[in-house]
C-alpha positions in Angstrom: -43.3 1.8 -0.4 -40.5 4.0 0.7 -37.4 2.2 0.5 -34.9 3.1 4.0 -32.3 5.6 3.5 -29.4 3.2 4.7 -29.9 1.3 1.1 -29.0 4.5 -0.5 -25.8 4.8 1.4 -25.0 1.2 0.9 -24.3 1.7 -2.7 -22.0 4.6 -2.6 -18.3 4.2 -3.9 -15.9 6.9 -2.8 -12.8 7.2 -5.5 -9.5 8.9 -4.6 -9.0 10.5 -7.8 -6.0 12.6 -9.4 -6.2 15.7 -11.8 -4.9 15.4 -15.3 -1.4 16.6 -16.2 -0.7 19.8 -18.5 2.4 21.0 -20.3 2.7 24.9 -18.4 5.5 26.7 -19.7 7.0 23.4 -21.0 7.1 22.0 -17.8 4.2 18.7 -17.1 2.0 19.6 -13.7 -1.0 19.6 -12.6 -4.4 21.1 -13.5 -6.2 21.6 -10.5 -8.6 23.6 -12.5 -9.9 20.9 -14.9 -14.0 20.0 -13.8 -13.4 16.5 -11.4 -15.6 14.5 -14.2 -12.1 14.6 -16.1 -10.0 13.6 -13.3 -8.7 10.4 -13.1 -9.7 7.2 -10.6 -6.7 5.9 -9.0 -9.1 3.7 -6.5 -11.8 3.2 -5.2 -13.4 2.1 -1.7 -16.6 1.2 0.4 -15.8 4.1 2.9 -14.7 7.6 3.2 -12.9 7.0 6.1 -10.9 4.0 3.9 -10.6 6.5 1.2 -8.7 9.2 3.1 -6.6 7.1 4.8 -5.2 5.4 2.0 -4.5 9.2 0.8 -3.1 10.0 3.9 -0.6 7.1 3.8 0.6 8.0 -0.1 0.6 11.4 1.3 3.2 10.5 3.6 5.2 8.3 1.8 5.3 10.9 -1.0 6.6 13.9 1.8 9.4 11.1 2.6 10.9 11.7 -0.8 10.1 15.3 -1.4 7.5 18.3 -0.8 3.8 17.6 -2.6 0.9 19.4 -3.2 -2.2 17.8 -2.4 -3.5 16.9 -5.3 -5.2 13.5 -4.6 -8.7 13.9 -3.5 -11.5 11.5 -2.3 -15.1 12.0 -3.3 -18.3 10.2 -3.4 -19.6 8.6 -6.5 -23.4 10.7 -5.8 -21.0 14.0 -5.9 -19.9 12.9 -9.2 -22.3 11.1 -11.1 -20.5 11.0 -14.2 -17.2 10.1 -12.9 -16.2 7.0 -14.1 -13.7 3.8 -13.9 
């Protein structure tokens, strides 16, 4: 018995997630490079579209204060299967 397709997207969990910091030139930033499996979850959500705007909102808030980069992004828990909480 095939089982529908809409049960498959019922159990996928977007995360917005954040890259791990790294000391570059003595200075703490970023590593954009670093594989996503070692990035860390700051949330996560039922939807995509919940996902992005909550990072659309810190985005914001964040510009208020001073320039960012973006490095917040959200992804889907079947891109990543071994991201984890």
């Amino acid at each position: 018995m095939k089982r529908p397709y809409t049960a498959l997207f019922a159990l996928a969990v977007w995360y917005l997630i954040a890259p791990p910091k790294m000391l570059y030139y003595g200075t703490e930033t970023w590593d954009l490079n670093a594989p996503p499996a070692q990035w860390a979850v700051v949330r996560t959500f039922d939807t995509g579209e919940e996902c992005a705007q909550t990072k659309a909102d810190a985005d914001y808030e964040a510009n208020q204060i001073r320039p960012t980069f973006d490095v917040n992004r959200c992804i889907a828990s079947e891109d990543v299967p071994n991201l984890s909480n």
